[in-house]
Backbone as CSV, one residue per row, in Angstrom:
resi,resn,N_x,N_y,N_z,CA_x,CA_y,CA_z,C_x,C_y,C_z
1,UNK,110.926,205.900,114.842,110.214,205.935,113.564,111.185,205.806,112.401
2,UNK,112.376,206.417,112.395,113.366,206.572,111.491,113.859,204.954,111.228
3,UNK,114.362,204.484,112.104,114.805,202.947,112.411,113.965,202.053,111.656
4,UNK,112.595,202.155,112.162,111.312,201.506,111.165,111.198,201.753,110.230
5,UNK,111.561,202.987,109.496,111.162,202.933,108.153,112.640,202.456,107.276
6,UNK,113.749,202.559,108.017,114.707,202.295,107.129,114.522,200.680,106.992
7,UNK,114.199,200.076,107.748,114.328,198.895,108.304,113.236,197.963,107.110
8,UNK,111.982,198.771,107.596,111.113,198.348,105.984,111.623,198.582,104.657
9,UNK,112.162,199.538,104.366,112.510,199.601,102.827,114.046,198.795,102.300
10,UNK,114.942,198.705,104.075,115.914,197.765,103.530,115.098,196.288,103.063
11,UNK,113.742,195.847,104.171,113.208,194.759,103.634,113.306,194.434,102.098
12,UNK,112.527,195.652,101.760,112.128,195.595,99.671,113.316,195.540,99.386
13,UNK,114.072,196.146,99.493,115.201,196.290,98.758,116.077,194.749,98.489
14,UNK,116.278,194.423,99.585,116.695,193.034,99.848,116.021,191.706,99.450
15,UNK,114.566,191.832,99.248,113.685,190.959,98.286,113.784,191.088,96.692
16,UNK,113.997,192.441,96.586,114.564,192.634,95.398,115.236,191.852,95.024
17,UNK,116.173,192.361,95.324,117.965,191.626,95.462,117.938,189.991,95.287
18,UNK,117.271,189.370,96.238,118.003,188.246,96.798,116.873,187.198,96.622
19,UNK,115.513,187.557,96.835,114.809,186.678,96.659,114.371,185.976,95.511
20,UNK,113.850,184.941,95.200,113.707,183.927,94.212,112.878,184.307,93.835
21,UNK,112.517,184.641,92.671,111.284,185.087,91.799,110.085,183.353,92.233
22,UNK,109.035,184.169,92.973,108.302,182.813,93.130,108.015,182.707,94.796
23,UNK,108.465,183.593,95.121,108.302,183.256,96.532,107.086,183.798,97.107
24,UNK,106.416,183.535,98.291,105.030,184.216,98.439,104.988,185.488,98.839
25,UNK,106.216,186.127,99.740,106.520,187.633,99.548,106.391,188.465,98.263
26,UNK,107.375,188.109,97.685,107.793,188.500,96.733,106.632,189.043,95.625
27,UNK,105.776,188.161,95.760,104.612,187.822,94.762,103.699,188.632,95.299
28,UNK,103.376,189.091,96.856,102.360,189.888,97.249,101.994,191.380,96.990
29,UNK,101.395,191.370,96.007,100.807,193.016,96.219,100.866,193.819,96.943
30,UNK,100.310,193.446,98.246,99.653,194.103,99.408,100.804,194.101,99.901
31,UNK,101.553,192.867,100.243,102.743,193.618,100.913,103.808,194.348,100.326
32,UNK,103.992,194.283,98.945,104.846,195.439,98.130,104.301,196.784,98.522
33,UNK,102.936,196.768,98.586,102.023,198.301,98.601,102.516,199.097,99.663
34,UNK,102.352,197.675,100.902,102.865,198.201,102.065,104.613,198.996,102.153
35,UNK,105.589,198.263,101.357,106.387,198.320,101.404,107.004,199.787,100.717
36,UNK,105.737,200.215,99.424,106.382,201.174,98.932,105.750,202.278,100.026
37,UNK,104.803,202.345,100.434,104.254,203.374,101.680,105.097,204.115,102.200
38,UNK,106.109,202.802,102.804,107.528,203.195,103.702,108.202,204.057,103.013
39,UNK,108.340,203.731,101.825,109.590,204.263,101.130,108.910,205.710,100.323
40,UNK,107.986,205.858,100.262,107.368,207.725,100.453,107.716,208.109,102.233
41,UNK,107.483,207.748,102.981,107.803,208.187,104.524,109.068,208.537,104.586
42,UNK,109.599,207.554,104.438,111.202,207.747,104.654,111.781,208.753,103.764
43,UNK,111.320,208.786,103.006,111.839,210.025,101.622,111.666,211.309,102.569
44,UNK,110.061,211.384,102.831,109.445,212.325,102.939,110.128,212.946,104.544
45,UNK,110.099,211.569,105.693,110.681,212.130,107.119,112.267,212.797,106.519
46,UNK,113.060,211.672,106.238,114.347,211.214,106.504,114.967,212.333,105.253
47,UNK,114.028,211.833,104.177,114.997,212.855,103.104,116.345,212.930,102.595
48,UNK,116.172,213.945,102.913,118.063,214.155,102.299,118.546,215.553,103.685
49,UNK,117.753,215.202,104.504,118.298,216.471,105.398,119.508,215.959,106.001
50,UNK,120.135,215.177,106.203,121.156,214.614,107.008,122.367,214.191,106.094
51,UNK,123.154,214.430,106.884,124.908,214.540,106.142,125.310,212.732,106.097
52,UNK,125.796,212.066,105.450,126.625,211.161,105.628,127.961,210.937,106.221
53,UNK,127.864,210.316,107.090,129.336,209.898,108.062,130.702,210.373,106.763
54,UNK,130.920,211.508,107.687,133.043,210.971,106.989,133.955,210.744,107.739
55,UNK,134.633,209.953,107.157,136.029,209.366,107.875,137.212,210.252,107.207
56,UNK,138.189,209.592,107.665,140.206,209.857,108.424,140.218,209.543,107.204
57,UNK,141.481,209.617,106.389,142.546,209.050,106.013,143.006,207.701,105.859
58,UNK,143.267,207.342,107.188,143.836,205.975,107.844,142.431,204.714,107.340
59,UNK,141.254,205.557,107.233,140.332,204.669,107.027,140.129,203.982,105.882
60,UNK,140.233,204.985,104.833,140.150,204.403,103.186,140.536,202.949,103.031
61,UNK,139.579,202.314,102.545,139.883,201.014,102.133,140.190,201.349,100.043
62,UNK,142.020,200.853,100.219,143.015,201.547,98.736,142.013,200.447,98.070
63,UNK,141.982,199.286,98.639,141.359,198.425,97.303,139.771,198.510,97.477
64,UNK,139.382,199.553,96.228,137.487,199.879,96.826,137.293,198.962,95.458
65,UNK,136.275,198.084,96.257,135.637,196.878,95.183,135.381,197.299,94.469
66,UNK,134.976,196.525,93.262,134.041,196.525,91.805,133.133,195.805,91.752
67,UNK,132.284,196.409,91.661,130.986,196.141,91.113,129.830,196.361,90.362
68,UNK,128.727,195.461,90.293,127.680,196.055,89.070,127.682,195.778,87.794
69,UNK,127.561,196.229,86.723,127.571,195.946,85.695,128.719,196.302,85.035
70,UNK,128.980,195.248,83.693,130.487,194.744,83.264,131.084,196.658,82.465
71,UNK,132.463,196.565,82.782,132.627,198.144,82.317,132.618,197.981,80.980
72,UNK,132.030,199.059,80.498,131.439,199.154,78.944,133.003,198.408,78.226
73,UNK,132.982,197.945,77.124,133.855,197.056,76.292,133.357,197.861,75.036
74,UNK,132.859,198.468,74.285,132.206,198.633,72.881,133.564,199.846,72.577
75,UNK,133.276,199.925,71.010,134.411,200.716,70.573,134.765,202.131,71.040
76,UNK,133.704,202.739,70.788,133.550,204.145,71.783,134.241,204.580,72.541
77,UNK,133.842,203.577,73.806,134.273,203.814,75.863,136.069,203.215,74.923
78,UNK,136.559,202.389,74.226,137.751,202.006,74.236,138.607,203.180,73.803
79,UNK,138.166,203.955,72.669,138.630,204.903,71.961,138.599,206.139,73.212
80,UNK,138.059,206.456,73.389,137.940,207.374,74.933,138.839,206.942,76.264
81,UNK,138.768,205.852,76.430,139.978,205.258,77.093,141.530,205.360,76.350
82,UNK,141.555,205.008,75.411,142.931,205.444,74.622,143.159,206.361,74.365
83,UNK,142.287,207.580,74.332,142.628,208.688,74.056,142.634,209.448,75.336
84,UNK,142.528,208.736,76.394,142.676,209.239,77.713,141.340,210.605,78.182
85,UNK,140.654,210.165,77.407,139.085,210.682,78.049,139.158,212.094,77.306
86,UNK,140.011,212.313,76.579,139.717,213.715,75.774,138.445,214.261,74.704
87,UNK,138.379,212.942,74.077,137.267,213.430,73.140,135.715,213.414,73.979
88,UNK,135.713,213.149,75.366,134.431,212.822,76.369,133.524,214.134,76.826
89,UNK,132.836,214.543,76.466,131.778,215.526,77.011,130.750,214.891,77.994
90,UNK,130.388,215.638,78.657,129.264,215.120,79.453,128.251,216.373,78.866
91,UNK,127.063,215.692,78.552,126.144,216.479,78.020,125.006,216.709,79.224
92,UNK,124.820,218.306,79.024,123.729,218.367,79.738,122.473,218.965,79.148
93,UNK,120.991,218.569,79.355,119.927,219.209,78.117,119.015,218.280,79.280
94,UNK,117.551,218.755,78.511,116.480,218.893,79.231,115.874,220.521,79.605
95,UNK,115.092,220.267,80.987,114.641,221.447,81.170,115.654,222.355,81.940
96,UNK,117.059,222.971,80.986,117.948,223.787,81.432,117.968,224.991,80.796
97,UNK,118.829,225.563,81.599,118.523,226.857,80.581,119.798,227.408,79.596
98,UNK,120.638,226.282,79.922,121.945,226.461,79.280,122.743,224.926,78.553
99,UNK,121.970,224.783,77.608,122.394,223.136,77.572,124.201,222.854,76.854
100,UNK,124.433,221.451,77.005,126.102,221.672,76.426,126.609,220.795,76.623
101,UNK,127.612,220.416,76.306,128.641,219.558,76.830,129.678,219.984,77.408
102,UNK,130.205,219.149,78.210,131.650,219.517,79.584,132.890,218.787,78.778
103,UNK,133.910,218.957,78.827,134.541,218.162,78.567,135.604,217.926,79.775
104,UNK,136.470,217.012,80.210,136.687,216.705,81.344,137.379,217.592,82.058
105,UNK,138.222,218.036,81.257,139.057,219.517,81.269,138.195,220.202,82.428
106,UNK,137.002,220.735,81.612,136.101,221.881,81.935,136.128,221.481,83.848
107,UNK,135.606,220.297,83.608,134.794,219.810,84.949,135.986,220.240,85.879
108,UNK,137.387,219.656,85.720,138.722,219.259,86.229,138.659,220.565,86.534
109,UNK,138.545,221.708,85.979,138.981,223.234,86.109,137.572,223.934,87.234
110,UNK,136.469,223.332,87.822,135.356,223.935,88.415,136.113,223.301,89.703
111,UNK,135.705,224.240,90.899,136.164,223.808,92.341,135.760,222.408,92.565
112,UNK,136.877,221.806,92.904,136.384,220.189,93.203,136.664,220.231,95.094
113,UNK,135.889,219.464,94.897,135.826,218.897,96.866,135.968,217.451,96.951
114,UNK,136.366,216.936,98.403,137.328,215.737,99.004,136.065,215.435,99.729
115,UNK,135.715,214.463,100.008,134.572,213.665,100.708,135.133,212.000,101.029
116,UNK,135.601,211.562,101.884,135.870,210.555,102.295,134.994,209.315,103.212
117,UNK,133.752,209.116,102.498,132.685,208.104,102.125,132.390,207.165,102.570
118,UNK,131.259,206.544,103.202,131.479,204.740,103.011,129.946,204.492,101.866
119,UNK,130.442,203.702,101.060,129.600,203.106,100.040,128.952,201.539,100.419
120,UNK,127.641,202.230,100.468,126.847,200.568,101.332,126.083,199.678,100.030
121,UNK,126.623,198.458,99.964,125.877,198.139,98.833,124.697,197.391,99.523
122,UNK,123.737,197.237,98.040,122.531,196.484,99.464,122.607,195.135,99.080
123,UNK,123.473,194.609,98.695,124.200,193.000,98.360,124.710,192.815,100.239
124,UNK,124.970,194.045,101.222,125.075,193.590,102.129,126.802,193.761,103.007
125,UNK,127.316,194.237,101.556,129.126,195.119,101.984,129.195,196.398,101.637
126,UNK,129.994,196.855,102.467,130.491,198.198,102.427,132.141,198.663,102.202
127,UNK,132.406,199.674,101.535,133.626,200.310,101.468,133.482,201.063,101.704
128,UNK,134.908,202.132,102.129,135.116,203.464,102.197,135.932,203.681,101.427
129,UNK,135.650,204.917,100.431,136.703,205.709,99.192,136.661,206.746,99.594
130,UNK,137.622,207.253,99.012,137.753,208.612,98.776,137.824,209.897,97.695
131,UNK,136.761,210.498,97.473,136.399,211.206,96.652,136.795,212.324,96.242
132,UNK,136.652,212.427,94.845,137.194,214.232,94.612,136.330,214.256,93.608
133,UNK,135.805,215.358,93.314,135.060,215.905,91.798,134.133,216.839,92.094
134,UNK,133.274,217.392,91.402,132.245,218.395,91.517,130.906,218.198,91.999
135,UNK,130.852,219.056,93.454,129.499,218.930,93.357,128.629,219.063,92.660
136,UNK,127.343,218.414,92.407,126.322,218.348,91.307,125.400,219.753,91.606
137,UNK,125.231,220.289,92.600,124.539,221.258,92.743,125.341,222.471,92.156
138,UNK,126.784,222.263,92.065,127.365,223.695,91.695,127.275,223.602,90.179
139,UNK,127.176,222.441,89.439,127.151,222.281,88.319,126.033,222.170,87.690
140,UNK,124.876,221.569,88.514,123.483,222.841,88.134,123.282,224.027,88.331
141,UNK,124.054,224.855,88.943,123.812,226.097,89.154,124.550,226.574,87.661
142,UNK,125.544,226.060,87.457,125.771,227.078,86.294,125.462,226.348,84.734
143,UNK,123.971,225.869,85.035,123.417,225.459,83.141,122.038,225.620,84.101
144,UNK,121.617,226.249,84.799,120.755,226.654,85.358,119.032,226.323,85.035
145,UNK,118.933,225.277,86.396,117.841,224.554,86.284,116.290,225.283,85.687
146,UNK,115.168,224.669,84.756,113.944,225.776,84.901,113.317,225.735,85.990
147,UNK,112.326,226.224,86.049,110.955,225.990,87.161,110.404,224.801,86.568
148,UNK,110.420,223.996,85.925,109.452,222.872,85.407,110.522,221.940,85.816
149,UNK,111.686,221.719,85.937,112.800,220.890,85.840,112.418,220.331,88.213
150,UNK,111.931,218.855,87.901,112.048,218.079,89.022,112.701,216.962,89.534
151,UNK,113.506,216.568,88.159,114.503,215.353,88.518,115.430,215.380,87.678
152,UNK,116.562,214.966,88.237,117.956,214.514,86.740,117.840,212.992,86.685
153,UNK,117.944,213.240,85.526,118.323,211.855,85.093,119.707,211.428,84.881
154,UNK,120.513,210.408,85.159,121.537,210.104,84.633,122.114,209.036,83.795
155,UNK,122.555,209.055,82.360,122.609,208.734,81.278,123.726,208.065,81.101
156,UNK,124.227,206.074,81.493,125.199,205.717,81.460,125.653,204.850,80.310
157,UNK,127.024,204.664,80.089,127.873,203.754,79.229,127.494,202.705,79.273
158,UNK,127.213,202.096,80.599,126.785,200.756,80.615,126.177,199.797,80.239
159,UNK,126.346,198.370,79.620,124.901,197.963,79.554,125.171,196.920,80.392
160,UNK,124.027,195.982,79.756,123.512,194.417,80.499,123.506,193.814,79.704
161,UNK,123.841,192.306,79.636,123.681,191.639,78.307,122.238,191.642,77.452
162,UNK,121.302,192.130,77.806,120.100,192.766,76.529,120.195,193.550,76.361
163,UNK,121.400,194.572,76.500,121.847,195.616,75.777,121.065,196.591,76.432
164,UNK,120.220,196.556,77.248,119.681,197.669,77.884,120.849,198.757,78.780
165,UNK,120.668,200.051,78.901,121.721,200.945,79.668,121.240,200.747,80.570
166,UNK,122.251,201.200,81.766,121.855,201.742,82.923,121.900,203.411,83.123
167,UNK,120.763,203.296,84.204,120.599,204.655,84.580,119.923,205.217,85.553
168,UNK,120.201,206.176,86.294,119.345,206.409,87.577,118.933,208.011,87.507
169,UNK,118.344,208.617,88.488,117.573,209.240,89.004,117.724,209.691,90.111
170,UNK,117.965,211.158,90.546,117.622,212.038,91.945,116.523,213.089,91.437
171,UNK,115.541,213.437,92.841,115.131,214.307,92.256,115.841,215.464,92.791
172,UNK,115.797,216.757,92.448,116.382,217.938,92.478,116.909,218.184,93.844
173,UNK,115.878,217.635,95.022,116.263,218.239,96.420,117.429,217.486,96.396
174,UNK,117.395,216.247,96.316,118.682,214.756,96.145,120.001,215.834,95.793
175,UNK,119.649,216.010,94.249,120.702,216.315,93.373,121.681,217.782,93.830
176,UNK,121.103,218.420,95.018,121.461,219.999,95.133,121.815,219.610,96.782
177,UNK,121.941,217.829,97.033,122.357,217.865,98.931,124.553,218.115,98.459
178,UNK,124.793,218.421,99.784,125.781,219.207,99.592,127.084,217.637,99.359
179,UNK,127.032,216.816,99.642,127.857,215.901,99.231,127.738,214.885,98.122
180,UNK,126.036,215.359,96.967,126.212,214.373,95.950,127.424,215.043,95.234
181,UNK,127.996,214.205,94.857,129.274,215.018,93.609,128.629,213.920,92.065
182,UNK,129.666,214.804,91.181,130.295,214.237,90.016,131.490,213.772,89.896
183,UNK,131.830,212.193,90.560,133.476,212.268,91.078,134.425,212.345,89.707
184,UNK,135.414,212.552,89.860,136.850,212.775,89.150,137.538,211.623,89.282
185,UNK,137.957,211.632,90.561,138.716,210.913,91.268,138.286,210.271,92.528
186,UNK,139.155,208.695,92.619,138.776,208.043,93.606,140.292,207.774,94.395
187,UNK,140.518,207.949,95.517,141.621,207.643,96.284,142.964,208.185,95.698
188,UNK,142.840,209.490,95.607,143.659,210.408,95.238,144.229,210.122,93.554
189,UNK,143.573,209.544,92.784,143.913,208.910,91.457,142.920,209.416,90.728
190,UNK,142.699,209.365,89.711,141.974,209.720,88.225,140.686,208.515,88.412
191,UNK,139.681,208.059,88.358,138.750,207.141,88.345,139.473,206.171,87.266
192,UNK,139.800,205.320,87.268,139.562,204.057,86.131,138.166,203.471,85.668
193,UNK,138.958,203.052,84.450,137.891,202.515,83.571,136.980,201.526,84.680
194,UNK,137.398,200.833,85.492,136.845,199.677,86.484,135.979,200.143,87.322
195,UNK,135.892,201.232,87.635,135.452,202.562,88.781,134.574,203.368,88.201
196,UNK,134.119,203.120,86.773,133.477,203.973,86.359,133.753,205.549,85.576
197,UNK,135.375,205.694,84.980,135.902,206.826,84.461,134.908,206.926,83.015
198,UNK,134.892,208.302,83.189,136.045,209.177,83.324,134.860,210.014,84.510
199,UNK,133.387,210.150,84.759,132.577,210.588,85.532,131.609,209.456,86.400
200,UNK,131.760,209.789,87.305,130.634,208.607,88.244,129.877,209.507,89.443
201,UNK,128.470,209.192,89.373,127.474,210.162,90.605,128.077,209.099,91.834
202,UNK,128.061,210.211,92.873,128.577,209.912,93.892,127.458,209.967,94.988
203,UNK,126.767,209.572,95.825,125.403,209.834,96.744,125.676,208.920,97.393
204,UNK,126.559,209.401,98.686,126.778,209.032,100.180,125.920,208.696,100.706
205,UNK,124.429,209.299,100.376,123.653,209.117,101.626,122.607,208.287,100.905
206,UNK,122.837,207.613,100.054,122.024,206.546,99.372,122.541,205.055,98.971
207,UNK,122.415,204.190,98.955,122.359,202.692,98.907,123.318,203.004,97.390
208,UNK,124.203,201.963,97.259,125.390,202.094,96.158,125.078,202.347,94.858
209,UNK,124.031,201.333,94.380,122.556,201.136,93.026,122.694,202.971,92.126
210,UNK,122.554,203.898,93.335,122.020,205.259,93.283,123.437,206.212,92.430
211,UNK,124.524,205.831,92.692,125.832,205.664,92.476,126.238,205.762,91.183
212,UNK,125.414,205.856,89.843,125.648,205.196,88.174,127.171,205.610,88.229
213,UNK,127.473,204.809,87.520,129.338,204.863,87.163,129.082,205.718,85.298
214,UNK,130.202,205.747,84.899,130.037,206.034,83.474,129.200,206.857,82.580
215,UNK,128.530,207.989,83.230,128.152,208.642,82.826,128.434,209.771,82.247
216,UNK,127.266,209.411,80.784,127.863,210.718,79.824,126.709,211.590,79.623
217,UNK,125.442,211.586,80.225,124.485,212.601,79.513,123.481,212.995,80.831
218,UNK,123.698,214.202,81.378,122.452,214.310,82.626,121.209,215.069,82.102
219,UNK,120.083,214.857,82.324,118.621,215.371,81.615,117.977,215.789,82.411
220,UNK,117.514,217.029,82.821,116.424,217.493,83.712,115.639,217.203,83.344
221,UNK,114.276,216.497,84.003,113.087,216.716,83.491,112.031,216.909,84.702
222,UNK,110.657,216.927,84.078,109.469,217.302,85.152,109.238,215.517,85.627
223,UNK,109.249,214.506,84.426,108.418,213.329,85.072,109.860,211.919,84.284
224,UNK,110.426,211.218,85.222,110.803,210.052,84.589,109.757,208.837,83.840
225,UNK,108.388,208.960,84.067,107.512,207.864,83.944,107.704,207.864,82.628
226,UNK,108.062,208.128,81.669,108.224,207.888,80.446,109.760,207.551,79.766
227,UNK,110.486,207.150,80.912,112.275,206.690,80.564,112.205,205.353,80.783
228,UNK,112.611,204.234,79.945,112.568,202.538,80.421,111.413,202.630,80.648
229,UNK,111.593,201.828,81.780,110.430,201.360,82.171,109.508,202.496,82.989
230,UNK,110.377,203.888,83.277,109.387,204.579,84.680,109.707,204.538,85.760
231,UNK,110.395,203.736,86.447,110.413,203.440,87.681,111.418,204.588,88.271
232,UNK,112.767,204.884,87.075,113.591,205.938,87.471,114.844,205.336,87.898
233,UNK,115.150,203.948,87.044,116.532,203.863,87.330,116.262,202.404,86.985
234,UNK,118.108,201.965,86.340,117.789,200.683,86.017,116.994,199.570,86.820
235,UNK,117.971,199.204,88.085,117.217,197.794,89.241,115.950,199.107,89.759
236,UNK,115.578,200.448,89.895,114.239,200.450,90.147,113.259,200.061,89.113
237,UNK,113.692,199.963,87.606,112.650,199.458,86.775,112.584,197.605,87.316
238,UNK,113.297,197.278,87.989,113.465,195.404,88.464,112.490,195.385,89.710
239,UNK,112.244,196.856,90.231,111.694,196.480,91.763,112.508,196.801,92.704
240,UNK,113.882,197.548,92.741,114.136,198.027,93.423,113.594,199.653,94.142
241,UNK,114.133,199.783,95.424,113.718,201.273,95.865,113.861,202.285,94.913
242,UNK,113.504,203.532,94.629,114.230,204.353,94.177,114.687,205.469,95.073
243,UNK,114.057,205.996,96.507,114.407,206.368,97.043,115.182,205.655,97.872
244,UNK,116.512,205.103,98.275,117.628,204.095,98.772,118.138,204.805,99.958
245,UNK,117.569,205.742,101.263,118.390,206.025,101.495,118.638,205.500,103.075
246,UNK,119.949,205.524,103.155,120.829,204.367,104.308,120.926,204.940,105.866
């Protein structure tokens, strides 16, 4: 059952992706309908109960690709880059009970953990990095989620050439599994600007998309249907999955 449902939602995902706007898949209702079905099942079987594979050492691939969207260029991300990420907060607000900004310092100074990864893109390649930074669950625990609070949002640097940001979405069970982090660092180094510095969500056990690089603002809330488009993340406002997981 597990096999089948991953197997269907890699389908969507990959029509997403790859197919030609125009095609008779693509275009079908009924079989999108079908397709999102899967992707409540699979959420719902598969979840987030299961750990993602880690590897050795010896495994790390030093050169971990780039990809996605172009790293922010605007004056801001440059000035933050020259100033070596000092003036950078990561803001947190929504339904918390402690809202604020981090500054990298802060984060750098909370117990960080090593997770040594493979990152599956659904373009169809994979890497393995190696991770360091804060888990996201320990760092909701201390701006402490409400009872109304059902998803984070995450709030990136990025854009697209219509200037739209990127941004994604876990909901809470996602956001509190024990290997999403807030990485720091990638392959024993500081993240670069190329990698997504000075913060990037890290979610092993989800399709790469899920991953936002450059993030400066996380938002609890009860409902995304009112962010962009709704869907709960940039390519899910395009038709991608939002639940991605591998």
């Amino acid at each position: 059952m597990n096999r089948k449902l991953f197997i269907a939602t890699s389908i969507s995902s990959a029509l997403a992706a790859c197919s030609p706007i125009g095609t008779a898949l693509n275009n079908n209702q009924k079989f999108h309908a079908a397709l999102g079905s899967a992707e409540k099942l699979n959420h719902a079987l598969i979840g987030t109960r299961g750990m993602a594979r880690e590897y050795r050492d010896g495994d790390v691939d030093r050169d971990f690709r780039v990809n996605g969207l172009p790293t922010p260029s605007d004056s801001n991300y440059q000035l933050l880059v020259a100033r070596h990420f000092e003036p950078y907060r990561l803001v947190i607000d929504g339904a918390v009970e402690r809202r604020g900004g981090f500054s990298l310092a802060q984060l750098q100074a909370m117990q960080q953990t090593t997770q040594i990864t493979r990152h599956d893109c659904v373009e169809g390649w994979s890497v393995i990095g190696k991770w360091t930074g804060v888990r996201l669950r320990d760092f909701l625990a201390a701006v402490g989620p409400r009872p109304d609070a059902r998803y984070a949002v995450f709030y990136c640097m990025d854009k697209d050439d219509q200037n739209t940001p990127y941004y994604e979405s876990l909901d809470l069970h996602q956001a509190m599994h024990p290997q999403t982090l807030l990485a720091l660092r990638l392959n024993d180094a500081p993240l670069d600007p190329d990698h997504g510095a000075p913060v990037r969500l890290r979610v092993p056990t989800q399709l790469g998309y899920k991953s936002a690089k450059w993030v400066w603002r996380i938002e609890l809330v009860g409902s995304f249907a009112t962010i962009y488009s709704g869907a709960g993340g940039y390519w899910e406002d395009q038709g991608y999955e939002w639940y991605a997981g591998i």
